[in-house]
C-alpha positions as CSV (number, residue, x, y, z in Angstrom):
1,X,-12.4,84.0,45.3
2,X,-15.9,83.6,46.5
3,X,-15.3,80.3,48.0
4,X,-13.0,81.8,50.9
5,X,-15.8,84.5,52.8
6,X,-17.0,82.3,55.0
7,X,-20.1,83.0,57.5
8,X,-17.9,86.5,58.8
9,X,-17.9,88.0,55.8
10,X,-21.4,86.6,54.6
11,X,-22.8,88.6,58.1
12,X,-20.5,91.3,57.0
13,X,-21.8,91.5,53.4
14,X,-25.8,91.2,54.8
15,X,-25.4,94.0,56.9
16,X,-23.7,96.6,54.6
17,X,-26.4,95.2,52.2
18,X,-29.2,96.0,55.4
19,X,-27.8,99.3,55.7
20,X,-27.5,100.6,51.8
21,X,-30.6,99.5,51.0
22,X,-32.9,99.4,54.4
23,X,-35.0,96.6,55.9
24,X,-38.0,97.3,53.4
25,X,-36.5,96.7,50.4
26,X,-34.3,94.1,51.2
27,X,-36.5,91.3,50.8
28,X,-37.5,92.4,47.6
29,X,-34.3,93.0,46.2
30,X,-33.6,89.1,47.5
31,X,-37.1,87.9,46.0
32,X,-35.6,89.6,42.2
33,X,-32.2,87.7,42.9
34,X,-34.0,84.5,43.1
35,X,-35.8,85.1,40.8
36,X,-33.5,86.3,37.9
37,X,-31.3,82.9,39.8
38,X,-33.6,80.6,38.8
39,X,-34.2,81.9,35.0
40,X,-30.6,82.0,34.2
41,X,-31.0,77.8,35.3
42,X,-34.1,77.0,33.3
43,X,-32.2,78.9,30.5
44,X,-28.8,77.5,30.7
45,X,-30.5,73.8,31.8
46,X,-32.7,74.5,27.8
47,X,-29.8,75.6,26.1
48,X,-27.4,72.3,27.5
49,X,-30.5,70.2,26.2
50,X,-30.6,71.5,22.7
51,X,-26.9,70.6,22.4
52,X,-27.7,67.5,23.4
53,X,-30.2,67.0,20.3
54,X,-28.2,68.2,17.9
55,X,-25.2,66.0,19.1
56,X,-27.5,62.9,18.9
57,X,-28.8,64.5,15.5
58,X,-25.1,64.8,14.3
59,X,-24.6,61.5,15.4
60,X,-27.3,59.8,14.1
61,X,-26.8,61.4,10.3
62,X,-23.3,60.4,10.6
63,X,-23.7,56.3,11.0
């Protein structure tokens, strides 16, 4: 779904976004986004490498 806005509706989107919430806060609301963005990968990128432990663990216990 996302994949078909396309620059239109991204220009579309920043401006209702510009209006709502006025110039001032904007960049603050886009500084939590990337913010909260890059957490959520840190977390997710932790949580792929302790599956990856515990698979080599379960491997290793099991030869």
């Amino acid at each position: 779904m996302l994949s078909n806005i396309g620059i239109p509706g991204l220009i579309l989107i920043l401006i209702i976004a510009l209006i709502v919430f006025g110039p001032k806060k904007l960049p603050e609301i886009g500084s939590a986004f990337g913010k909260t963005l890059s957490e959520f990968k840190r977390t997710t990128a932790s949580i792929i490498d302790d599956e990856d432990e515990n698979l080599a663990a379960s491997k290793k216990e099991n030869s």
